[in-house]
PLY file of the C-alpha trace (Angstrom):
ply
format ascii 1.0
element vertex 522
property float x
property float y
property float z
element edge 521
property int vertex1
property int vertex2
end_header
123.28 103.71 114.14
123.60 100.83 116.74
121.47 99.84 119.35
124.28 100.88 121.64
124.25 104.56 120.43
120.74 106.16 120.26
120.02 109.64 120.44
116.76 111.76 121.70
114.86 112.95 118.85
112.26 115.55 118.09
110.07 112.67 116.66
109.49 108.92 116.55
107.63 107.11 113.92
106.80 103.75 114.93
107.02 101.54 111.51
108.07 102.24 108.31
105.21 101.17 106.06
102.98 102.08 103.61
101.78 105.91 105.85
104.65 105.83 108.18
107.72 106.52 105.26
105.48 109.31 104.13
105.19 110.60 107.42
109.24 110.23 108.19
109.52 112.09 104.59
107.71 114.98 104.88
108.53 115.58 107.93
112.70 114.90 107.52
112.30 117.89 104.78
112.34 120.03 107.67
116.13 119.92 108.53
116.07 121.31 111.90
113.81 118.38 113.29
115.64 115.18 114.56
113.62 112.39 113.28
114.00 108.62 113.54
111.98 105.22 111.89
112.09 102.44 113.71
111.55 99.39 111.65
110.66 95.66 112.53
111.73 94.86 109.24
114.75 94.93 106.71
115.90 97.41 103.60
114.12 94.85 101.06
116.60 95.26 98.30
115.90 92.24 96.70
114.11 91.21 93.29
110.64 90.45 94.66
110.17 93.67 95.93
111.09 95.60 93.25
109.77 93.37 90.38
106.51 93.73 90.40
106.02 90.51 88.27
106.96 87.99 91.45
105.57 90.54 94.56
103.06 87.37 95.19
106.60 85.67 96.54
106.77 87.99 99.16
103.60 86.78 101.01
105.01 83.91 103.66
108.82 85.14 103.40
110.62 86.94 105.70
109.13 90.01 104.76
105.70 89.45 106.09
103.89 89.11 109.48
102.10 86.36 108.29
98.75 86.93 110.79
96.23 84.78 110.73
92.60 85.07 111.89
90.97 82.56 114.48
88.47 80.26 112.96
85.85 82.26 111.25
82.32 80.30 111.34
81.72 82.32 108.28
84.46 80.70 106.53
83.28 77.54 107.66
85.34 77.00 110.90
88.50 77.96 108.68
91.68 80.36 109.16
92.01 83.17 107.29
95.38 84.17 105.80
96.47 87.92 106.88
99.95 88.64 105.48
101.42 91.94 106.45
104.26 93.85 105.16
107.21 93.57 107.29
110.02 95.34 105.27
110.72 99.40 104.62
108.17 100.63 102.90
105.23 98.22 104.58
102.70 96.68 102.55
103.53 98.90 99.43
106.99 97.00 99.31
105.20 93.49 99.40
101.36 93.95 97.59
99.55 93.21 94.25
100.95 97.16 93.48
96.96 97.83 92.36
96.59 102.27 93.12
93.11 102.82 93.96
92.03 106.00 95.75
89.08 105.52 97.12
85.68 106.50 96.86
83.65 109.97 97.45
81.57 108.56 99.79
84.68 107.26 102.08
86.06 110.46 102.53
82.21 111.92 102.61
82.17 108.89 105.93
85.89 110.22 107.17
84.94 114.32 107.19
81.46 113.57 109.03
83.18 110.99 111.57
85.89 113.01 112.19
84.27 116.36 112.24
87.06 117.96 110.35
86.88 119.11 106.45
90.54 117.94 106.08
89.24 114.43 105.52
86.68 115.22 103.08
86.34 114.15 99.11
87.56 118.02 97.98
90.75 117.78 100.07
91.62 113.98 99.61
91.69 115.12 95.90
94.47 117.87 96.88
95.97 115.72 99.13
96.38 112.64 95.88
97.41 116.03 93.16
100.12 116.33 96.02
101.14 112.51 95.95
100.80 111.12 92.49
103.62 111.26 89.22
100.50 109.93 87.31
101.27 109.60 83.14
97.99 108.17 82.46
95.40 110.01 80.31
94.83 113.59 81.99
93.01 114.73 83.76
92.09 117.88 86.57
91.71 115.01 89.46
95.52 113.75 88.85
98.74 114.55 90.06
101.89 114.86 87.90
104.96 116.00 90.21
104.28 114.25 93.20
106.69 111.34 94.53
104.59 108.23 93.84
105.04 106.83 90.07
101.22 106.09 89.27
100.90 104.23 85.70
99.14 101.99 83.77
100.18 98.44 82.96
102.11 97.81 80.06
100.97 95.82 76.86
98.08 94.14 79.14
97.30 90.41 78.56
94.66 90.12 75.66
91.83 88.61 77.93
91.90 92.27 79.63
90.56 93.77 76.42
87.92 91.05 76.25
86.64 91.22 80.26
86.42 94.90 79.66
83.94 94.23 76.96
81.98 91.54 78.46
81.99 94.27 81.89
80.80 96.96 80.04
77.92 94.99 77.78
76.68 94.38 81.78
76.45 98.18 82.15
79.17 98.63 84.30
80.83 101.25 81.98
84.59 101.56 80.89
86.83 104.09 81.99
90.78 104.93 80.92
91.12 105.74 84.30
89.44 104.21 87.42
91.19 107.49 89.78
89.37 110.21 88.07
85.90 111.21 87.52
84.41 107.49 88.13
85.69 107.99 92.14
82.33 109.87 92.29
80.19 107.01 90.52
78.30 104.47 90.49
80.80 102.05 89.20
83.26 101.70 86.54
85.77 99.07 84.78
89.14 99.57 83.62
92.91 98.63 83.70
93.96 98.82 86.57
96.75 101.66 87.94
99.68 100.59 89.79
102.63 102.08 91.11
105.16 101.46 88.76
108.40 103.29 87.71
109.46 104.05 84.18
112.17 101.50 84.48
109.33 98.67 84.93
110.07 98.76 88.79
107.84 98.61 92.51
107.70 102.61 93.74
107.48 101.67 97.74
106.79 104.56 99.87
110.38 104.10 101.06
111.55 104.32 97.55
109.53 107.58 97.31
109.84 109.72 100.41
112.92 108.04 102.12
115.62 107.56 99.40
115.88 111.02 98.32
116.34 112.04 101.67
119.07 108.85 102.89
122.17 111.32 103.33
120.33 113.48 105.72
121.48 114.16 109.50
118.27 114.80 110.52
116.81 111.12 109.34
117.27 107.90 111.34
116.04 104.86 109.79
116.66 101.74 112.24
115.78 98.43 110.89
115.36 95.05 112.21
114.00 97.38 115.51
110.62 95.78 116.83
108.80 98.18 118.52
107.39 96.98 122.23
105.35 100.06 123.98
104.92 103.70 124.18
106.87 105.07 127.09
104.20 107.54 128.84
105.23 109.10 131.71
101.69 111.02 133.24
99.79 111.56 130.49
102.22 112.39 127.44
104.29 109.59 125.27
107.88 110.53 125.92
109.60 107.64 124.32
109.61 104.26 122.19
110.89 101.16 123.95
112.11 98.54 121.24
114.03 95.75 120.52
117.58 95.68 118.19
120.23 93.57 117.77
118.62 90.82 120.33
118.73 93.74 123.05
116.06 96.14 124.95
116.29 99.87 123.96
114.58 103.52 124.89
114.37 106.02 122.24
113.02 109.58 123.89
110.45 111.70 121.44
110.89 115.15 122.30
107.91 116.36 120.52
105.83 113.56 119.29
105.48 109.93 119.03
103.71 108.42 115.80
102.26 105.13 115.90
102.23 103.70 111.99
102.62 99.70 112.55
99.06 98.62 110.57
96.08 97.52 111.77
97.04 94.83 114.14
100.68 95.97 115.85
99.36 99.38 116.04
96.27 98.39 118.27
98.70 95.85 120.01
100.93 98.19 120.97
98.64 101.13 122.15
97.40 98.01 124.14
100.72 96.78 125.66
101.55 100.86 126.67
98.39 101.08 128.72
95.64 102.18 126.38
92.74 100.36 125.71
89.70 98.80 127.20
90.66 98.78 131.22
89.06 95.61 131.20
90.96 93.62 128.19
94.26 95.47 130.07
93.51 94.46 133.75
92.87 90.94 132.53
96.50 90.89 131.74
97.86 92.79 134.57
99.22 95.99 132.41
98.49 99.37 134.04
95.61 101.10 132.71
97.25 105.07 131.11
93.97 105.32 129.25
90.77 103.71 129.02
89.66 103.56 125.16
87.65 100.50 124.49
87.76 101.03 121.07
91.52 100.31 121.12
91.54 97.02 118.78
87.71 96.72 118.08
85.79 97.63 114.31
88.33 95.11 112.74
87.59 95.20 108.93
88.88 93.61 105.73
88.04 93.14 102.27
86.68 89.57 101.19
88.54 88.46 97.85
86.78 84.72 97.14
88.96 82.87 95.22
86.95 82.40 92.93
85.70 81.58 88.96
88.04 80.31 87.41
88.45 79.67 83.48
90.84 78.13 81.13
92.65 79.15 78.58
92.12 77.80 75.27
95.39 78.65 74.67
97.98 79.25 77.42
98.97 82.85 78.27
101.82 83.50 81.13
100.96 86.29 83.57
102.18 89.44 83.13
102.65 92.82 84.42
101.45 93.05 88.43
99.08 89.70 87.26
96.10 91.59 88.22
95.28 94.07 85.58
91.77 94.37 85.33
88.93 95.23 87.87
85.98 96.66 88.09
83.85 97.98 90.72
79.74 97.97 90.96
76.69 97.43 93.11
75.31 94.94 94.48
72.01 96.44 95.03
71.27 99.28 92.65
69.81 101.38 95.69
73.29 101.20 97.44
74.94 104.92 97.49
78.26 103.60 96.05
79.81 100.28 94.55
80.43 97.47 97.42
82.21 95.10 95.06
85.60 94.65 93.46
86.39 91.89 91.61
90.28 91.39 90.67
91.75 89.40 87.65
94.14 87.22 88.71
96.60 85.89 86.06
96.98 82.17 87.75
94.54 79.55 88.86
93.59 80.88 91.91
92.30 78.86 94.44
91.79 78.34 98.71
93.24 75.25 100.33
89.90 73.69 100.23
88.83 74.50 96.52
92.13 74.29 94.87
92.57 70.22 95.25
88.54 69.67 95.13
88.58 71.27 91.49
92.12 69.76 90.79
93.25 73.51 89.74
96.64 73.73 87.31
99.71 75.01 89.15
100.92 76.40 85.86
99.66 80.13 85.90
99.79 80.26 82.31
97.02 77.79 81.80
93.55 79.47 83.43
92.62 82.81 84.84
90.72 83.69 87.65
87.51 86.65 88.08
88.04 86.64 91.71
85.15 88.43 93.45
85.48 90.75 96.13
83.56 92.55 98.82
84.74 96.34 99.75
81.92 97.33 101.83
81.65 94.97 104.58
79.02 94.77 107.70
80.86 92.19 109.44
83.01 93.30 112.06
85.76 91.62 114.20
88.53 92.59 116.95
91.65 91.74 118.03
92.56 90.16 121.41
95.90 89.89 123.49
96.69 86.92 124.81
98.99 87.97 127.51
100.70 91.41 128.50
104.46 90.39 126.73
105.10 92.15 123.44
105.90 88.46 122.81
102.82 87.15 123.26
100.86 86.58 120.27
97.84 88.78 119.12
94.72 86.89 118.52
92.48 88.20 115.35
89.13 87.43 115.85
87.92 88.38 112.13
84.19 87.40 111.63
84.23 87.36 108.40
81.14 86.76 106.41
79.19 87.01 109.87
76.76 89.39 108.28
74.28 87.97 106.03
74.52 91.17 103.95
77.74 90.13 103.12
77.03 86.71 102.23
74.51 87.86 100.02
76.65 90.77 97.91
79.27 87.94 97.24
76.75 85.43 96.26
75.69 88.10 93.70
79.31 88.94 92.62
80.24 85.13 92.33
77.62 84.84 89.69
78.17 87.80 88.46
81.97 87.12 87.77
80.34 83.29 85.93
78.52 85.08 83.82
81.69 87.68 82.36
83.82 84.70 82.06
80.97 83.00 80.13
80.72 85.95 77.88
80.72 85.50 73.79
83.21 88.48 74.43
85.24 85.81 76.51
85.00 82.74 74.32
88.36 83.53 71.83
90.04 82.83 75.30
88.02 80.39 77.47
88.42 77.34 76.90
86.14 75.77 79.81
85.00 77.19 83.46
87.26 74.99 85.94
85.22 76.47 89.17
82.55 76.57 90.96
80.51 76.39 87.74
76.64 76.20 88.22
76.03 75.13 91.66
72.55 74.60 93.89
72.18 77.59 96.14
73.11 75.67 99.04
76.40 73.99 97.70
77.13 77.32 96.22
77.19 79.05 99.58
79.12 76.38 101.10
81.74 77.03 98.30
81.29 81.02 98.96
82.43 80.17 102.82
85.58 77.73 101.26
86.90 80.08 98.66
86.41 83.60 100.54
89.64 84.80 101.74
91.16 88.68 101.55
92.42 91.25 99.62
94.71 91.53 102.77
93.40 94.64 103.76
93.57 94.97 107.43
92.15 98.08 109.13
90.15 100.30 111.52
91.07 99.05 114.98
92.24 102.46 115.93
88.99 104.45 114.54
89.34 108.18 113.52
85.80 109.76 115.50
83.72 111.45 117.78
82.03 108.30 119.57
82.96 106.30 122.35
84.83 103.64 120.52
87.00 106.28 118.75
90.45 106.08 119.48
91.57 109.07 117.59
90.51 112.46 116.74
90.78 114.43 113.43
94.34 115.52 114.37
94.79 111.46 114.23
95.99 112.04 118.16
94.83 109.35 120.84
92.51 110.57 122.99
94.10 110.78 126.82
97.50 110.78 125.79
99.66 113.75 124.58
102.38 113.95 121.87
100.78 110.61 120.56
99.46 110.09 117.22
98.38 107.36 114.64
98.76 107.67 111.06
98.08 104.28 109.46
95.32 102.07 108.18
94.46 101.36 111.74
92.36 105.06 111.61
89.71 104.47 108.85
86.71 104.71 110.79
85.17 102.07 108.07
87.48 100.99 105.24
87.94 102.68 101.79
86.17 101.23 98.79
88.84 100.03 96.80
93.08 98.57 97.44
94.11 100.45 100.75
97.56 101.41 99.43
96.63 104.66 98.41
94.18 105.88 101.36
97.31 104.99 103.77
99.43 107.19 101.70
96.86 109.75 101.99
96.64 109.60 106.12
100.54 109.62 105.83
100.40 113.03 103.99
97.49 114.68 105.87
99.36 112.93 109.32
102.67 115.05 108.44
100.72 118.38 107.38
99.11 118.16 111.02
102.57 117.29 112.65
103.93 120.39 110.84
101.20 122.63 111.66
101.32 121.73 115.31
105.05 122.14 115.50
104.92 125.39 113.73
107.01 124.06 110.84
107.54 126.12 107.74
0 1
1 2
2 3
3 4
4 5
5 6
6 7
7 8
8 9
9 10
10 11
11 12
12 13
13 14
14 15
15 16
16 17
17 18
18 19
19 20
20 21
21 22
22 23
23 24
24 25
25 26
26 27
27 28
28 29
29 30
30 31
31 32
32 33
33 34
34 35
35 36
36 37
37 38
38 39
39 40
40 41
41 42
42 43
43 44
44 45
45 46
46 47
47 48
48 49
49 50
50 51
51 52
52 53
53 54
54 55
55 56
56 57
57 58
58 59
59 60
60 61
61 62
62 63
63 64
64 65
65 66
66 67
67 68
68 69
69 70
70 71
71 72
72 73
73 74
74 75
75 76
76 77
77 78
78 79
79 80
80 81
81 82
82 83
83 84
84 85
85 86
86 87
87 88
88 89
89 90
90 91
91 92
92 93
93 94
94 95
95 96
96 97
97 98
98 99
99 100
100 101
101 102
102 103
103 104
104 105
105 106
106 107
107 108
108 109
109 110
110 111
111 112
112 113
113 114
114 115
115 116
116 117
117 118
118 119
119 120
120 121
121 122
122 123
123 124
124 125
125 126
126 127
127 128
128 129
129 130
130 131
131 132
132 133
133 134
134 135
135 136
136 137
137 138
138 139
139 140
140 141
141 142
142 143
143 144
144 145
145 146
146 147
147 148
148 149
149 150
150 151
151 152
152 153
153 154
154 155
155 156
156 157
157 158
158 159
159 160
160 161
161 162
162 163
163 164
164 165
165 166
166 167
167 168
168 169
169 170
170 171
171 172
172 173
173 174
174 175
175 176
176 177
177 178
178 179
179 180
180 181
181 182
182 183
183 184
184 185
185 186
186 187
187 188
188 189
189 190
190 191
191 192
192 193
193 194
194 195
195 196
196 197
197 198
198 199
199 200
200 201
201 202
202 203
203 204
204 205
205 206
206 207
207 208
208 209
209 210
210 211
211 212
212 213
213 214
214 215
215 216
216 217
217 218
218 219
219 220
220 221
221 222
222 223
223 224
224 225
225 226
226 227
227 228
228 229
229 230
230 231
231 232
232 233
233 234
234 235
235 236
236 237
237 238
238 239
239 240
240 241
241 242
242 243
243 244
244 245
245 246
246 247
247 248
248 249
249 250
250 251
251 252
252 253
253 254
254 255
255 256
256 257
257 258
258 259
259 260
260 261
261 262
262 263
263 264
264 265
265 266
266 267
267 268
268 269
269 270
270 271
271 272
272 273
273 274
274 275
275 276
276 277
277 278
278 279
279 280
280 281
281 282
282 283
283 284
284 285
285 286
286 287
287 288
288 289
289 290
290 291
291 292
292 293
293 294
294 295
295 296
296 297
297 298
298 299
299 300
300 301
301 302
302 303
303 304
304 305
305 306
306 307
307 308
308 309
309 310
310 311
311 312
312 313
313 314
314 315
315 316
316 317
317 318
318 319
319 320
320 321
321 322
322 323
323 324
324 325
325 326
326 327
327 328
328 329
329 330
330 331
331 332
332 333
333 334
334 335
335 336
336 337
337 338
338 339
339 340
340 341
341 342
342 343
343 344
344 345
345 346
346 347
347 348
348 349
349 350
350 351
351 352
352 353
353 354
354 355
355 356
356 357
357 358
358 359
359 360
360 361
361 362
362 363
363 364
364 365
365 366
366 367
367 368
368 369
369 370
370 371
371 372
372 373
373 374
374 375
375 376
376 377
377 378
378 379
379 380
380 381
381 382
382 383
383 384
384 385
385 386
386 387
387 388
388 389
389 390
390 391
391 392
392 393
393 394
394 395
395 396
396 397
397 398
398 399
399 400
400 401
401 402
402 403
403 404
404 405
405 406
406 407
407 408
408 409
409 410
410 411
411 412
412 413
413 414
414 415
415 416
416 417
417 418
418 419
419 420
420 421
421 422
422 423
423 424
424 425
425 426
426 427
427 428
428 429
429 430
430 431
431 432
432 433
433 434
434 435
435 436
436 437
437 438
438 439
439 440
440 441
441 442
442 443
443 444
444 445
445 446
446 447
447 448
448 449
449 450
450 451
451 452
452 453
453 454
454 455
455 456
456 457
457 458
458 459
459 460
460 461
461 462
462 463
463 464
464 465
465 466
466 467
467 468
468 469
469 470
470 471
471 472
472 473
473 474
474 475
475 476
476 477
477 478
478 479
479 480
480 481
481 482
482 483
483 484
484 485
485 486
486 487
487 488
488 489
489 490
490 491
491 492
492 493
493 494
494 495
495 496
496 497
497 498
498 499
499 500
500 501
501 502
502 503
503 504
504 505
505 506
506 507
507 508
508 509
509 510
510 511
511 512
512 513
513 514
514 515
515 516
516 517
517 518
518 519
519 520
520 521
């Protein structure tokens, strides 16, 4: 299709990524509804999106928003990094391919915000039974005939086998499978799951729910379109306005518009169509549809610190996704589920600041990193336009480590992480800890605030709730506005403990089942 010859359709999804392919999927199984993806973002045939060996190429290519945060005091004055998928199938075309579901308690947090069951820990289990091709041990909790190809690494590096021991002598116990039982615990460790085909290849959601359905009439999929506003006419979204092929196109939406562009285009774009805080949107002389002045606020990451780092004693090139270990635990024993995640990472992995100061080896074959990570934050941040152009840049006011709870979790992982990598159980492989090492309190905080980054996790500006910064309800529609919807990460009223991937596959599901419902599908 050409931007020349564009159709009405039943239904507009706004971004194909990681919820919104899942969306277009289920919902193009229905062949009598007309339904079209509009795409900033290219096909992504190419080798570092389907070899899941080089997907850490992708970040600062073509393929990526590359967003970055304004100076976070936290981070000592310093810009955080916030790539973004930017290619069909979002950020599961362009991540670390790490398949984490999620926690009880998230989904406990999502059915009590939201006031709906349909979000709760017994149907999110359904809802990933529905999803998953998983060929890991079994078990009741998995799915084995859904679209997404869940597996475990193959032939792991042999420090994996060593940091689960060293995990598990700490009492955080060892599990075959992270997704099962231990999503009701109090921690676990384990190889990590990824979404991996047989053939040793990335499953993207556009790999899963799109491509089987590419020779249907009823599916659109226009790429390189960047989406600029919702058309609402009244009170109902009636259309998409977008840019293709360097010119300025409407799409009409018969039925319903969906809004799946992540948590910073979505909130930018409810933003640039009217809704949000009448005062952000008179400031920039846009038309106020809908005051919501929770449009773009509750910003929320995960912290990833890059962090201990060890060398080998005898080098070992990365393999598999290069992150095939984690583990997740408590900071404080008291807390009602685990608030870190630490990550292997196959490579020296450092920040701009800490990577020259410790003189770090390029070659990823010659050290490892236990990079410690934060996945309940307190610290809370928002997003800011700059001017009322889809043009104009979005500013991402982050805050992280602005809380001092969540200085002090990762000064507890950080040592935490020292001490595995320290381990006898560790020692066949370690050669010598490269960084931080043992550090003062005060000159290990101020290496806390130079090594803390993300796990690139951005979410939560559009909050699923009943409060007055909600911007959607349980249905996931925007409050004011008919025919309007968001199904991304953007909804998470806080965000899910553990990789995001497969909670935004999850809103993409329950998303399409509340389409269908409302427009009486079969």
């Amino acid at each position: 299709m050409t931007a020349r010859d564009i159709p009405a359709f039943d239904v507009i999804i706004c971004g194909g990524g990681a919820a919104g392919c899942v969306v277009a999927g289920r919902l193009a199984a229905h062949p009598e509804l007309r339904v079209l993806v509009a795409e900033a973002g290219g096909w992504g045939d190419v080798p570092e999106v389907r070899d899941p060996t080089i997907w850490m190429r992708n970040i600062g290519s073509e393929r990526d928003w590359a967003f970055a945060s304004e100076p976070c005091p936290g981070l000592n004055g310093r810009r955080a990094a916030l790539p973004m998928g930017r290619v069909l199938g979002g950020g599961s075309a362009v991540n670390g391919l790490v398949w984490a579901r999620g926690h009880k308690a998230d989904f406990d947090l999502w059915e009590e915000e939201s006031g709906d069951a349909g979000w709760g820990y017994a149907a999110a289990i359904d809802l990933y039974r529905r999803i998953e091709s998983w060929d890991g041990p079994a078990s009741p909790l998995r799915g084995v005939d859904g679209p997404m190809a869940i597996t475990l690494p193959k032939n792991p590096a042999p420090v994996v086998g060593a940091l689960l021991e060293a995990t598990s002598a700490l009492g955080v116990p060892q599990v075959a499978d992270h997704n099962a039982e231990a999503m009701a615990g109090d921690g676990c460790c384990a190889v990590a799951n990824v979404n991996v085909a047989k053939d040793g290849t990335r499953v993207s959601t556009a790999v899963a729910y799109l491509t089987p359905r590419l020779d249907q009439p009823n599916l659109t999929i226009l790429t390189g379109a960047t989406v600029r506003r919702v058309v609402i006419e009244g009170k109902r979204a009636v259309g998409v306005e977008f840019e293709v092929d360097g010119e300025i196109r409407v799409a009409r939406a018969d039925r319903e518009v969906v809004l799946s562009l992540g948590g910073v285009n979505t909130p930018k774009t409810l933003m640039l169509s009217g809704v949000g805080d009448e005062r952000e949107l008179k400031r920039h002389g846009i038309d106020v549809v809908q005051h919501l002045p929770g449009v773009g606020r509750n910003f929320q990451d995960h912290i990833l610190v890059a962090g201990c780092v060890f060398e080998y004693r005898t080098p070992e090139p990365p393999r598999n996704n290069s992150a095939e270990f984690t583990f997740f635990c408590k900071s404080d024993a008291s807390l009602p589920s685990p608030d870190l995640q630490p990550m292997l990472e196959e490579t020296a992995f450092g920040s701009e600041i800490t990577r020259p100061a410790y003189d770090l080896p390029v070659d990823p074959s010659l050290a490892f990193t236990l990079a410690p990570g934060l996945i309940r934050p307190k610290s809370r941040g928002h997003l800011e336009l700059t001017g009322p152009r889809p043009e104009d840049p979005v500013r991402i006011h982050a805050n992280f480590l602005s809380e001092e709870a969540d200085v002090r979790a990762l000064m507890i992982a950080l040592e935490l992480c020292r001490e595995i990598g320290n381990s006898e159980a560790l020692r066949p492989f370690v050669k010598r800890e490269l960084m931080p090492g043992a550090l003062p309190d005060a000159a290990r905080l101020d290496f806390l605030r130079n090594a803390a980054g993300t796990y690139f996790h951005e979410t939560c500006t559009a909050k699923m709730g009943r409060d007055a910064l909600s911007v959607v309800d349980g249905a996931l529609k925007v409050y004011g506005i008919e025919g309007l919807r968001v199904a991304d990460g953007s909804i998470m009223p806080a965000i899910a403990g553990g990789n995001t991937l497969a909670p935004c596959v999850l809103i993409g599901e329950r998303a399409a089942d509340l389409i269908g419902a409302d427009l009486k599908l079969r």
